[in-house]
N, C-alpha and C positions, 0 to 999 in steps of 0.2 A: 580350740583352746589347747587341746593336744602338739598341734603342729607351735603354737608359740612356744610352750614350754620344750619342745624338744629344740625350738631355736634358740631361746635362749641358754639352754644347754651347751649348743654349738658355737655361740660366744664363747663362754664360758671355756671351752676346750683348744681355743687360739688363744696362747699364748699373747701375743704380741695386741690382737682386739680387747683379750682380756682387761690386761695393761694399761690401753688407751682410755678403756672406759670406765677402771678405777683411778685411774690421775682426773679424768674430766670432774668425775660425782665429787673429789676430794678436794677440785679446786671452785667447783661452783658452792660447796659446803663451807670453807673459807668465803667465799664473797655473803653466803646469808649470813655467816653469824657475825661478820662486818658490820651487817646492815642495821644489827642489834645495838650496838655499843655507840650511846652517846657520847656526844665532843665533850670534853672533859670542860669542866664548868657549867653546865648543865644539867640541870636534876629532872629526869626525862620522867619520874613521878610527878610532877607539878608542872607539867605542859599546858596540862588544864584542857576542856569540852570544848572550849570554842576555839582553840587552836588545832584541835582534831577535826572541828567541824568543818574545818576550809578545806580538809584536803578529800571527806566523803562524796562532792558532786563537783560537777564542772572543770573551768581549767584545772584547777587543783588536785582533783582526783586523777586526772591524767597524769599530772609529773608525779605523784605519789606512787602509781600504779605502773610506772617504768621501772623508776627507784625500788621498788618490792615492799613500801612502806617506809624505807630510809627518808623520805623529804619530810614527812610526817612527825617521823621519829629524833627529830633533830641530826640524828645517826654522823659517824666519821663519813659514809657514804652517800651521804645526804643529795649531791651531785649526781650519783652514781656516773653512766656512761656515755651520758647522754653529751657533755660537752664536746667526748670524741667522736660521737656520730657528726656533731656539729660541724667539728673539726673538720673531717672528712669531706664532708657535704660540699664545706669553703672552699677545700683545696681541687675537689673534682672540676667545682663550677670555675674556679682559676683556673684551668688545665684549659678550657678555649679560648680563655683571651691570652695568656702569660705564654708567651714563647720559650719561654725556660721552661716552664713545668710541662708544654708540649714535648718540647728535647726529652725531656726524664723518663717521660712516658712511654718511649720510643730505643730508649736503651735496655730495656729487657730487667733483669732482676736486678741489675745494678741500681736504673734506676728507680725501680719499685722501691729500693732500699733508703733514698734519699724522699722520695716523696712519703714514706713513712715516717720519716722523721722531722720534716716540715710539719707532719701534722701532728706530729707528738707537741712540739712544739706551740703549734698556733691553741693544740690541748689546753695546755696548761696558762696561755695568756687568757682562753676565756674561762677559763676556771677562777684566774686571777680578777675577773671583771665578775663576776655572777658570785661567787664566794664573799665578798662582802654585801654584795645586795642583800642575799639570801637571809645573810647573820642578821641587815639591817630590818628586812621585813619579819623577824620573828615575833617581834611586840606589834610589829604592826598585825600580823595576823592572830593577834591574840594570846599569846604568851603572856604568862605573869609574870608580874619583877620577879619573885618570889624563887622561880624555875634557875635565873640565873645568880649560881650561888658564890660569885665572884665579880657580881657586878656583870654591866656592857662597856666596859671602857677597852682602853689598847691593850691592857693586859689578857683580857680575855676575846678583843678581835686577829689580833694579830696571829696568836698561835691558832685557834681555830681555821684562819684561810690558808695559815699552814697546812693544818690536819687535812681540811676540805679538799685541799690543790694535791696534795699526797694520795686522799684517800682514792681520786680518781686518777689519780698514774695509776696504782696499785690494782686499782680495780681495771685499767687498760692491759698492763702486766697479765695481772691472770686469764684475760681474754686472749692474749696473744699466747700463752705459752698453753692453754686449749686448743688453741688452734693449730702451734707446732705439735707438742707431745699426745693430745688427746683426741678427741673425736669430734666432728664438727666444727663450725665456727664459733669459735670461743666469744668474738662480742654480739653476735647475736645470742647465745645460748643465756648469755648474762642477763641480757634483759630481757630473753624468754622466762627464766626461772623468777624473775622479779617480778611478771606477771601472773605467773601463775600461785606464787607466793601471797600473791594481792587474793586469786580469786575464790578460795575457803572462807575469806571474811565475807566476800562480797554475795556470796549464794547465801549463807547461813543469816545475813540480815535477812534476803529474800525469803527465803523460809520461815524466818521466825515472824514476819509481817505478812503472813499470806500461810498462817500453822493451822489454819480451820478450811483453806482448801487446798488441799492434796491435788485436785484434780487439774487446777488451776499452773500449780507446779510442772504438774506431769505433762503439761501441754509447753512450758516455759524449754521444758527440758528437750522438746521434739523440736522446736523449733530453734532453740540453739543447734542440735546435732544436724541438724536442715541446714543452716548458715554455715556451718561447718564444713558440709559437704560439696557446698556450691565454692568455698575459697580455695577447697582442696582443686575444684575443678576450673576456676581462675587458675590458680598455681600450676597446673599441671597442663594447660589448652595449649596445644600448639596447631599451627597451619603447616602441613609437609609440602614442600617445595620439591619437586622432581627435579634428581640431576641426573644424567649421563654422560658416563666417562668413554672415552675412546681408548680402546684396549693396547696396551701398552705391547710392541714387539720387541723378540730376545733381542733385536741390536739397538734396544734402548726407545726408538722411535716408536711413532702411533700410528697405526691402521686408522685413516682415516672415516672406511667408509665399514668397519666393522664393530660394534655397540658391544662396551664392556661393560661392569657391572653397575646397576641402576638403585642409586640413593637417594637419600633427599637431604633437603635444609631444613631444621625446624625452626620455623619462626614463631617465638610462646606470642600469646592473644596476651600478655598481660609481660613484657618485657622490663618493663620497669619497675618491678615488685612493688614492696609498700613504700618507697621513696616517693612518688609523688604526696601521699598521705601523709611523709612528715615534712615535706616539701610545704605543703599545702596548711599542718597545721600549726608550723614555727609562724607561718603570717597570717594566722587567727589572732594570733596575740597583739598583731600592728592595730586591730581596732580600738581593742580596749585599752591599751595604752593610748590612742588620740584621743577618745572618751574622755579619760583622767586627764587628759592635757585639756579639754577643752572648759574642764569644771562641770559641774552638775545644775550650776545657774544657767548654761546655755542650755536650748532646745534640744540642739545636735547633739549635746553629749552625753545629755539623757536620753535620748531616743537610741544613741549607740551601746552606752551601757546595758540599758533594757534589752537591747539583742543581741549583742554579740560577744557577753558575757555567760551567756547562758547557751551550755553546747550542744542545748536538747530546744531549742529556741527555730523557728525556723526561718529566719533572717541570718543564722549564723549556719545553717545547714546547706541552705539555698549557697550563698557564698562559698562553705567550704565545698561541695560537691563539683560549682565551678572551676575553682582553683584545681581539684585534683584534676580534672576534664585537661586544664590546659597541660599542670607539669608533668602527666602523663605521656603529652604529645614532645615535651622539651626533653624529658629526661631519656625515653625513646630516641630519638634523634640523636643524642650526644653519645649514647652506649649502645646504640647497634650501627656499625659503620657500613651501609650499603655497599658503596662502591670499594672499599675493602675488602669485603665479601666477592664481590664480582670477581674482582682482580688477581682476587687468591685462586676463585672458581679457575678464573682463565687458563693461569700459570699450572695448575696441576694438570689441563688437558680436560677439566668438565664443563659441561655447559646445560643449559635449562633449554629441555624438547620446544623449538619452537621460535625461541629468543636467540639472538643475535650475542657473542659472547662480548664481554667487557662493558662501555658503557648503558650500552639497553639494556644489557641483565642487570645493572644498578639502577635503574629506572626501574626496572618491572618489582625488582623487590621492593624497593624502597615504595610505589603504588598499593603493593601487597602489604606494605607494614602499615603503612596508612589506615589501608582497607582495615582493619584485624584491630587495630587500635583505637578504633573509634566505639566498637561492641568493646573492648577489652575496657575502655577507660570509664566509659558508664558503666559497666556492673562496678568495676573498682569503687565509683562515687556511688553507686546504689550501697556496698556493704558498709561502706565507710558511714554512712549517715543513718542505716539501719538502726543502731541502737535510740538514735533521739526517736523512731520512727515504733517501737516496739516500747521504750520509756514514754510516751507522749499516751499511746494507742490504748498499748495494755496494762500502762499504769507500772509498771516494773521499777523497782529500787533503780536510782541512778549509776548506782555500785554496779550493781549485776549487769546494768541494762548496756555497758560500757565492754562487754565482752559478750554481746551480739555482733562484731562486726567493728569496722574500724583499724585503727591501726593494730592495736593488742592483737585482736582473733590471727587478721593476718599473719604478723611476726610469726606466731604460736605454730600457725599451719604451717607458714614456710620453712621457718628454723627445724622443725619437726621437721617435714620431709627431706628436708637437704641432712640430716644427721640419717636419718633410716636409711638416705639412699647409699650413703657413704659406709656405715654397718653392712648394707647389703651386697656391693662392691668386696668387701672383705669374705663374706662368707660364701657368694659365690666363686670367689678365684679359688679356694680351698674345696671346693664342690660342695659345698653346704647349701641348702634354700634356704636364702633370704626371706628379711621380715615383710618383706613388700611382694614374696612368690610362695605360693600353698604351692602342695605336690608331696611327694614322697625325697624323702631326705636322699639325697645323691652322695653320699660323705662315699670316698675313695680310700680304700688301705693301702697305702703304699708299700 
């Protein structure tokens, strides 16, 4: 306890860290109280229990629990950030067929800069397509006439998929200028804190429906910090790859047959972070929409409804743990490039003890991602389907049981450590220990 608080101290005395991590808390503090303020024409006191109720289990508690409660709450944020993940998603999975977006990719920050803005772009067309859905299903999910106090007509759609189309640029905006001016990744951080926004409500139902066993709790609470502990160790597994470099001589050239210093490659057991899991759960939603397509008079569409509606179901779990299976192995492939790896090995003069430099060493790695991806992508589908698996078992609130594992836990762990590791990076170049290194404070007086 000692050693955090003298680290946070040592934040606290860099200037320039200080800075980063009061603009980040000032701008994720703008994105909650966003999240607060209904669309105008809206009386967010007369949303009414059964419009609440759609968004406490299943799909629904999902986009609620991204949003921070904004979907729920009718909110200007209602969208929150999710259509620019989407966006994102679109334009990566373009980037292997579209020879243009391959060019963009391949011109360095320039083009980074252009394929940003494509996807700003493609943003706001689907913002422009879900933002009237959205408006149109709020009677369908149970809102009372009553709530809308201006009518559902054009006067009161029009400006709202305004508000909606805005409120998620805006909410892009702050993610990005987190990410230039502040600390971490700004749109991950957004839908971190949207998460964790959700999960106060979601323990205190558990609590208050399980207030006569304490014991019961206390076991709830071991076995989340357990699930915790295993994602941190997904997130953080890598396989080292030995290189050796051939020692460079003063006239530039290499000593062939004299061995310089000895590194490695880290290849992470889990390379594709939780992408394949929202990969995997935007086409959860293709069944149930055939379901509704097929009506409730057919067999089929009832037997799809019954399963794959329900995300604690296990016809819907069996599925989705597949799907992650597979776009683990797609999404791997497409973001880590072997044989650009080798080639780079080649060029600087290293090579792997054993392996033949250039295309064998893109064969052997590419073997070795294989190999590591196959553990890596079943645990990923073990934690992902954990909570139906803990809500099923031990009976746990669907709320709470949703931050066992899944995507949420995930984000949480990773956005979390990629922010400490980057805090830690600051405090060690200044000789201070970082939040991720105990030890005696190294701080240097210059």
């Amino acid at each position: 306890m000692k050693n955090f608080i003298d680290t946070i101290k040592n934040i606290w005395s860099i200037e320039e860290l200080k800075n980063k991590v009061l603009i980040t808390l000032g701008l994720l503090l703008v994105y909650r109280f966003g999240a607060q303020v209904s669309l105008p024409g809206m009386d967010y006191t007369k949303l009414g229990d059964a419009f609440a109720g759609n968004f406490e289990n299943g799909l629904g508690g999902l986009l609620n629990m991204f949003t921070g409660g904004a979907f729920a709450k009718a909110s200007v944020f209602a969208l929150g950030i999710m259509p620019y993940i989407s966006a994102s998603i679109v334009v990566q999975l373009m980037g292997i067929a579209i020879p243009y977006l391959q060019k963009l990719q391949k011109e360095g920050e320039s083009g980074r800069k252009k394929i940003t803005q494509i996807t700003r772009w493609l943003t706001i067309v689907i913002c422009l397509v879900q933002a009237p859905f959205y408006l149109w299903g709020l009677g369908q999910l149970g809102v009372p006439p009553e709530a809308f106090t201006v009518g559902k007509g054009l006067d009161f759609i029009i400006p709202s998929v305004i508000i909606l189309v805005t409120g998620t640029i805006f909410a892009m905006w702050l993610g990005e200028k987190i990410t230039d001016k502040g600390i971490g990744n700004g749109i991950s951080l957004l839908i971190m804190v949207g998460i964790i926004a959700y999960m106060p409500q979601a323990f205190f139902q558990e609590f208050v429906s399980n207030s006569g066993k304490p014991m019961l709790i206390l076991i709830e609470i071991v076995i989340w910090l357990a699930i915790i502990l295993a994602s941190i160790m997904l997130v953080m597994a890598v396989r080292q790859i030995p290189v050796q470099y051939a020692r460079r001589t003063a006239t530039g050239g290499y000593e062939k047959n004299v061995f310089g210093a000895r590194q490695f490659i880290p290849l992470k057991l889990n390379a594709s972070g939780v992408m394949p899991i929202i990969f995997a759960q935007a086409l959860m939603f293709v069944p149930s929409a055939v379901a509704k397509g097929l009506g409730t008079n057919s067999s089929v569409g009832q037997w799809m409804t019954a399963n794959f509606q329900d995300v604690f179901g296990l016809w819907y779990n069996v599925l989705f743990a597949f799907l992650i299976i597979i776009f683990t192995y797609f999404y791997t492939a497409i973001t880590v490039p072997t044989n650009k790896m080798a080639d780079d090995l080649k060029r600087s003069g290293g090579f792997i003890p054993g392996i033949r430099p250039g295309g064998e060493t893109g064969e052997y790695l590419d073997k070795i991602m294989s190999q590591i991806t196959l553990p890596g992508s079943i645990f990923l589908a073990l934690i992902a389907v954990f909570p139906a698996v803990v809500g099923n078992i031990m009976g746990i609130q669907q709320g709470w049981a949703l931050f066992f594992g899944g995507t949420s836990l995930l984000i949480m762990v990773g956005v979390a450590i990629d922010t400490m590791q980057q805090i830690n990076s600051y405090l060690l170049n200044r000789h201070y220990d970082g939040l991720m290194k105990t030890g005696k404070n190294r701080k240097v007086v210059a």
